[in-house]
FIPA-966573 format. One record per residue: residue number from 0; residue in three letters; x, y, z of N, C-alpha, C in turn. Coordinates in Angstrom, 1 decimal, always signed. Layout:
! FIPA-966573
{node NUM,"ALA",{X,Y,Z},{X,Y,Z},{X,Y,Z}};
...
END
This chain:
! FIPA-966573
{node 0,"UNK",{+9.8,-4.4,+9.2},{+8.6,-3.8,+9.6},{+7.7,-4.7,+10.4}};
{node 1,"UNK",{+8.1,-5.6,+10.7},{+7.7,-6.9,+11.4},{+5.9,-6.8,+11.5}};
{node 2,"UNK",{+5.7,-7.0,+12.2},{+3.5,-6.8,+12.2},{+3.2,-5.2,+12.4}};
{node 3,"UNK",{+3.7,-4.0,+12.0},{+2.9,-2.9,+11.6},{+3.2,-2.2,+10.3}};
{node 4,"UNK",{+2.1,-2.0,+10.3},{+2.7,-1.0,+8.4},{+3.3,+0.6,+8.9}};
{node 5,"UNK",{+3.9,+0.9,+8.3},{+4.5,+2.5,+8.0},{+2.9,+3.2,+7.7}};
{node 6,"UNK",{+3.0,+4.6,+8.0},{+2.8,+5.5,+7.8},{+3.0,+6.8,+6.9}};
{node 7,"UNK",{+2.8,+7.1,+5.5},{+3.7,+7.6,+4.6},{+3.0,+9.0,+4.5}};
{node 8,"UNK",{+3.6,+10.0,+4.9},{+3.5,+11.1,+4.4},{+4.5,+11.4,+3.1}};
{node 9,"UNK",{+4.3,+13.1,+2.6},{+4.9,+13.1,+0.9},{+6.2,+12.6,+1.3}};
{node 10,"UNK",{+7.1,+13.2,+2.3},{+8.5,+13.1,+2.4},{+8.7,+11.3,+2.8}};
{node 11,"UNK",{+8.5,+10.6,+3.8},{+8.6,+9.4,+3.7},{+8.4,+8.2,+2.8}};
{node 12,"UNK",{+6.8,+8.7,+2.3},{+6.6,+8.0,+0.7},{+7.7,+7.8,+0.0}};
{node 13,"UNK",{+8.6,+9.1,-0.4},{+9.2,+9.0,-1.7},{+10.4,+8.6,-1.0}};
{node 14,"UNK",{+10.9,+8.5,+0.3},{+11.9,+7.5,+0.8},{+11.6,+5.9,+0.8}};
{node 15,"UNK",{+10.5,+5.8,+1.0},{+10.8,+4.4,+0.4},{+10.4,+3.9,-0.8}};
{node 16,"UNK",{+9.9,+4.7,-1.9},{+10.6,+4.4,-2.9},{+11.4,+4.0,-3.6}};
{node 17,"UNK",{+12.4,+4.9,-2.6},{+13.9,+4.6,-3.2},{+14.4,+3.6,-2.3}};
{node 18,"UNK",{+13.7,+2.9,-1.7},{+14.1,+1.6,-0.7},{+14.6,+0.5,-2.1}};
{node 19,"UNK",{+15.2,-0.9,-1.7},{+15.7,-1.7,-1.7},{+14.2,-2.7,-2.6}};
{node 20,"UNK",{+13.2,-2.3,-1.7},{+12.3,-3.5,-1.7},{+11.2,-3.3,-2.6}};
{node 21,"UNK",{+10.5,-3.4,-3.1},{+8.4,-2.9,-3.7},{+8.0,-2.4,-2.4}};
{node 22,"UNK",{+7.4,-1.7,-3.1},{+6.8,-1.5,-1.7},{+4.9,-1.1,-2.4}};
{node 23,"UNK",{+4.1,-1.6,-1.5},{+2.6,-1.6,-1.7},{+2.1,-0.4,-0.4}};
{node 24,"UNK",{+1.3,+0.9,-1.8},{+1.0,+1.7,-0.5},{-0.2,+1.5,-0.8}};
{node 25,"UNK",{-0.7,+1.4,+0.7},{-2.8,+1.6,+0.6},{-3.2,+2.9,+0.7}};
{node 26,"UNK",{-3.8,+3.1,-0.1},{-4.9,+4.9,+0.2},{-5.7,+4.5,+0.4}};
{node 27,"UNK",{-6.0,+4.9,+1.8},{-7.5,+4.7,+2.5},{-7.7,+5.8,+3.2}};
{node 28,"UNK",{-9.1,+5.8,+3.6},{-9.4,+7.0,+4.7},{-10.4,+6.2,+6.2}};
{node 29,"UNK",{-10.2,+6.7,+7.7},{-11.0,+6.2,+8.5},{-12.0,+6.2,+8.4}};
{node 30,"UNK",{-12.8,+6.6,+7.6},{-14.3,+6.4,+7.3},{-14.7,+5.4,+6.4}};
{node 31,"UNK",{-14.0,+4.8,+5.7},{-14.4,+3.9,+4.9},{-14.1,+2.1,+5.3}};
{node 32,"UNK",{-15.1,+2.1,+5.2},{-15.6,+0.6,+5.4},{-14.7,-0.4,+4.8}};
{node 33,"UNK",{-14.4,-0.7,+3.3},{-13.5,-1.6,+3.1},{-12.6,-1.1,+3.1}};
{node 34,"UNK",{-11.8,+0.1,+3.4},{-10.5,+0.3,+3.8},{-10.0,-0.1,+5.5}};
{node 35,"UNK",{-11.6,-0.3,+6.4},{-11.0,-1.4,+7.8},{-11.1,-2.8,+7.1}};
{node 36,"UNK",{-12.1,-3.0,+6.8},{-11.3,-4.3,+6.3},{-10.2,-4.8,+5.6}};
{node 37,"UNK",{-10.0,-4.2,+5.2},{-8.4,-4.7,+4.4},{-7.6,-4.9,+5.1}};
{node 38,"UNK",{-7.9,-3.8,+6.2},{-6.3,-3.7,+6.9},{-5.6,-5.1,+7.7}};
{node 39,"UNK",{-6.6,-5.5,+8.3},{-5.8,-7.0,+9.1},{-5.5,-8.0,+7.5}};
{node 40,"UNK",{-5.8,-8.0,+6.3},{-4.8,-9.2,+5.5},{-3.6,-8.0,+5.1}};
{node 41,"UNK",{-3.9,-7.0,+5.5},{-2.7,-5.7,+4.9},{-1.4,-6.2,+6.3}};
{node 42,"UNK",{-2.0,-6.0,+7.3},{-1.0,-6.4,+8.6},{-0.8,-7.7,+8.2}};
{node 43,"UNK",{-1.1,-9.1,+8.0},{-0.9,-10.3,+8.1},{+0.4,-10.2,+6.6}};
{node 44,"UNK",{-0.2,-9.6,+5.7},{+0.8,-9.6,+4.3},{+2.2,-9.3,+4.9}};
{node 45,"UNK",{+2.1,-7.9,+5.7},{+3.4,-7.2,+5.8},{+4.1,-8.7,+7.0}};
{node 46,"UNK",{+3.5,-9.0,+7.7},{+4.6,-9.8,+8.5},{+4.9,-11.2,+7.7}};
{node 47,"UNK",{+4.1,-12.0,+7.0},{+4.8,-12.9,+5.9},{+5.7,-12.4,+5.2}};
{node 48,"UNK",{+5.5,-11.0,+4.3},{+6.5,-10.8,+3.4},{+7.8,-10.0,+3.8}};
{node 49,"UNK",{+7.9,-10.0,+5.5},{+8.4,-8.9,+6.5},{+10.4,-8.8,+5.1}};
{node 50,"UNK",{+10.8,-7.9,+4.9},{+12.3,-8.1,+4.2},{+12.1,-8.2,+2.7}};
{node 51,"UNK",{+11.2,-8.5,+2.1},{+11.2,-8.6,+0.8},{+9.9,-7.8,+0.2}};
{node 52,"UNK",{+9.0,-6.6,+1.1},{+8.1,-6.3,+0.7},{+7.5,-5.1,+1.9}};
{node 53,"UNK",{+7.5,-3.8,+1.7},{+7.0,-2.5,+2.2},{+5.8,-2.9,+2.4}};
{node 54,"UNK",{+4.6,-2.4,+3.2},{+3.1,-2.0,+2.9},{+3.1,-1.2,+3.9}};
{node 55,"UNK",{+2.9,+0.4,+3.4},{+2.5,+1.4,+4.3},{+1.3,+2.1,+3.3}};
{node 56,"UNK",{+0.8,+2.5,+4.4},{-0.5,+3.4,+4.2},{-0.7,+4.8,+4.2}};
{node 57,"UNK",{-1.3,+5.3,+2.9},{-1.3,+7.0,+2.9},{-3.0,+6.6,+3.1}};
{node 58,"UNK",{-3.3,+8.4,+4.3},{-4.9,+8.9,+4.8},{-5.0,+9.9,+4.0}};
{node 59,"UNK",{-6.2,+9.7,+2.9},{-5.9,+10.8,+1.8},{-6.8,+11.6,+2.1}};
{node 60,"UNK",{-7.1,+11.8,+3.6},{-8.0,+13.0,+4.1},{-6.4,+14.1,+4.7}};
{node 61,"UNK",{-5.8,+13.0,+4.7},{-4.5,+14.0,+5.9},{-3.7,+14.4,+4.3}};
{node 62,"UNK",{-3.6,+13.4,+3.1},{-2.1,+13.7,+2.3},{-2.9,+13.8,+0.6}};
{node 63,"UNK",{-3.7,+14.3,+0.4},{-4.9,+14.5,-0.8},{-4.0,+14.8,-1.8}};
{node 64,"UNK",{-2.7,+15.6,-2.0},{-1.6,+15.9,-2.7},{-1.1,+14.2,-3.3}};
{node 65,"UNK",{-0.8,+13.7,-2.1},{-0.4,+12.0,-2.9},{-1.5,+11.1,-3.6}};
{node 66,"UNK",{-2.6,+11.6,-2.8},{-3.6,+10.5,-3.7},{-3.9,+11.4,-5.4}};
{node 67,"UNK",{-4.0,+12.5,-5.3},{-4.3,+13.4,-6.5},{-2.8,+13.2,-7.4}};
{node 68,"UNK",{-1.9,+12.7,-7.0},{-0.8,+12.7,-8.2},{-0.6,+11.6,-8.2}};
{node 69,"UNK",{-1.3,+10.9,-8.1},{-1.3,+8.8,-8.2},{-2.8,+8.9,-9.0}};
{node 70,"UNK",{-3.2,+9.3,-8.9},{-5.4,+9.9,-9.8},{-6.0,+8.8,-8.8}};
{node 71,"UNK",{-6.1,+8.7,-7.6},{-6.2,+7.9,-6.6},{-8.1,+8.6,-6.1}};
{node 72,"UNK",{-8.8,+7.9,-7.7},{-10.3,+8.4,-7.6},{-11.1,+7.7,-6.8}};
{node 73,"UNK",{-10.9,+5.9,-6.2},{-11.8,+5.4,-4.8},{-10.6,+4.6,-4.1}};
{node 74,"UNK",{-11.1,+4.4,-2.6},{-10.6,+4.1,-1.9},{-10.7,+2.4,-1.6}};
{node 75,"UNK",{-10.4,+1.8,-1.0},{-9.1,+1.5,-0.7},{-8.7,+1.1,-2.5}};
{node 76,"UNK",{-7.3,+1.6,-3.0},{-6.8,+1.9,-3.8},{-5.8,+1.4,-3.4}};
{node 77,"UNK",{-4.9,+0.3,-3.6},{-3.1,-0.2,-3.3},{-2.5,-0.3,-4.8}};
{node 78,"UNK",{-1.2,+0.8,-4.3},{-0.7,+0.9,-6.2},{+0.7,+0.4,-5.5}};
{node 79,"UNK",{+1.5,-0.6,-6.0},{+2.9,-1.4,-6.0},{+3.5,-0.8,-6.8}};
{node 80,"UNK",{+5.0,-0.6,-6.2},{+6.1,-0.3,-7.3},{+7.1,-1.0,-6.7}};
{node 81,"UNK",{+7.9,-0.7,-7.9},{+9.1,-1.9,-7.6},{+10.2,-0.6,-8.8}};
{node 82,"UNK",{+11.5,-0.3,-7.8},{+12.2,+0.4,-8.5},{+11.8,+1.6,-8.5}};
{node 83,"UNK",{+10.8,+2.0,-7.3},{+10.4,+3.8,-7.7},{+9.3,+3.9,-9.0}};
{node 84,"UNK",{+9.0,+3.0,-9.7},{+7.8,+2.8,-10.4},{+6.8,+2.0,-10.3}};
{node 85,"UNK",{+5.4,+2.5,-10.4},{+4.3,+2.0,-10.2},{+4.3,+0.7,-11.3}};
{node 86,"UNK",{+3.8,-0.6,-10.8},{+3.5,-1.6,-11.5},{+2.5,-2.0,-11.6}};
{node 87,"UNK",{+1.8,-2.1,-10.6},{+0.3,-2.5,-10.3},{-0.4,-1.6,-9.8}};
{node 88,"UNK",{-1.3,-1.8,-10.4},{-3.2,-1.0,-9.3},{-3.9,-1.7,-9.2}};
{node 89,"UNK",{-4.7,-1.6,-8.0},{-5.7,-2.7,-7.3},{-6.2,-1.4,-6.4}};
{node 90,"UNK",{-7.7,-1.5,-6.9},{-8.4,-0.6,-6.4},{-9.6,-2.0,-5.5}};
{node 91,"UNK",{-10.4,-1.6,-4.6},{-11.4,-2.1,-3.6},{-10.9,-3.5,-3.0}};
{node 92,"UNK",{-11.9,-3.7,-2.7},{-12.0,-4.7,-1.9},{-11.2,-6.5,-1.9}};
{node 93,"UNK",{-9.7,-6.7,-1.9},{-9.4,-7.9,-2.5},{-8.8,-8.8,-1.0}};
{node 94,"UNK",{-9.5,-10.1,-1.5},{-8.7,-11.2,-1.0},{-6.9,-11.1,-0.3}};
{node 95,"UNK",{-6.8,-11.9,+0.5},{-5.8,-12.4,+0.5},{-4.9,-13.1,-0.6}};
{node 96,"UNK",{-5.6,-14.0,-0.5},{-4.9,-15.0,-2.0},{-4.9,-14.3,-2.8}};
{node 97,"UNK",{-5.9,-13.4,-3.5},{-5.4,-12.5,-4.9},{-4.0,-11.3,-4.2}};
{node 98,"UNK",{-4.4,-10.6,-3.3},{-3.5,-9.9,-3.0},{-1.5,-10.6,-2.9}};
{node 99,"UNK",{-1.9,-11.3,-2.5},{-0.9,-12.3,-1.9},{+0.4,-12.7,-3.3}};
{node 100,"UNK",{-0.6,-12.8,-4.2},{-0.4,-13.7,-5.8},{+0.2,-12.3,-6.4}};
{node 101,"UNK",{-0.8,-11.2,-6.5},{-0.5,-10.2,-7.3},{+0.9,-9.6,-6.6}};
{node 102,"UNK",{+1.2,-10.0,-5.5},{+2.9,-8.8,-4.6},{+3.5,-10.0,-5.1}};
{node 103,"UNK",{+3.7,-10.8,-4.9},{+5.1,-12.1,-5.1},{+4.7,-11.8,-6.8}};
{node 104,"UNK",{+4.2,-11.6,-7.4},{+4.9,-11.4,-9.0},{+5.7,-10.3,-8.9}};
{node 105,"UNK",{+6.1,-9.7,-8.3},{+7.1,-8.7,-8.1},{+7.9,-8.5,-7.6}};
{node 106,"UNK",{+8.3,-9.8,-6.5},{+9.1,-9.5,-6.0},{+10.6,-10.4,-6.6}};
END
């Protein structure tokens, strides 16, 4: 996925699930303020961890069905799974270095 994140609607989401790798999805919406900011250490993560680590993004103004069956109650919201199961939640606003720390324990 080299420097851009995926795009996940319902059908794609649950393909990469069943990927190979964890994968970290962000629920964000374009109106919200710390979901632009996240996004450039979200881009910088995905090309460090490019082969050992997913990060695509659901718009839970476009896909409200995925954020409502994740209970995805504020945004920016990043839930990790590894194996098609959720491992982690990390809801607002986080660092690199925390973010960074919390994906390499999973992988």
């Amino acid at each position: 996925m080299s420097d851009t994140l995926a795009h996940f609607d319902e059908t794609t989401f649950k393909t990469a699930l069943a990927g190979p790798v964890p994968v970290l999805v962000d629920f964000w919406a374009p109106w919200c303020g710390p979901c632009k900011a996240i996004a450039p250490i979200l881009a910088e993560l995905a090309k460090e961890l490019d082969g050992k680590l997913m990060i695509g993004k659901v718009n839970v103004d476009d896909h409200s069905s995925l954020a409502e069956a994740y209970s995805v109650r504020a945004i920016p919201t990043m839930l990790v799974f590894k194996g098609g199961q959720l491992v982690e939640t990390l809801v607002g606003m986080q660092s690199k270095d925390n973010l960074k720390s919390k994906l390499l324990a999973h992988l």
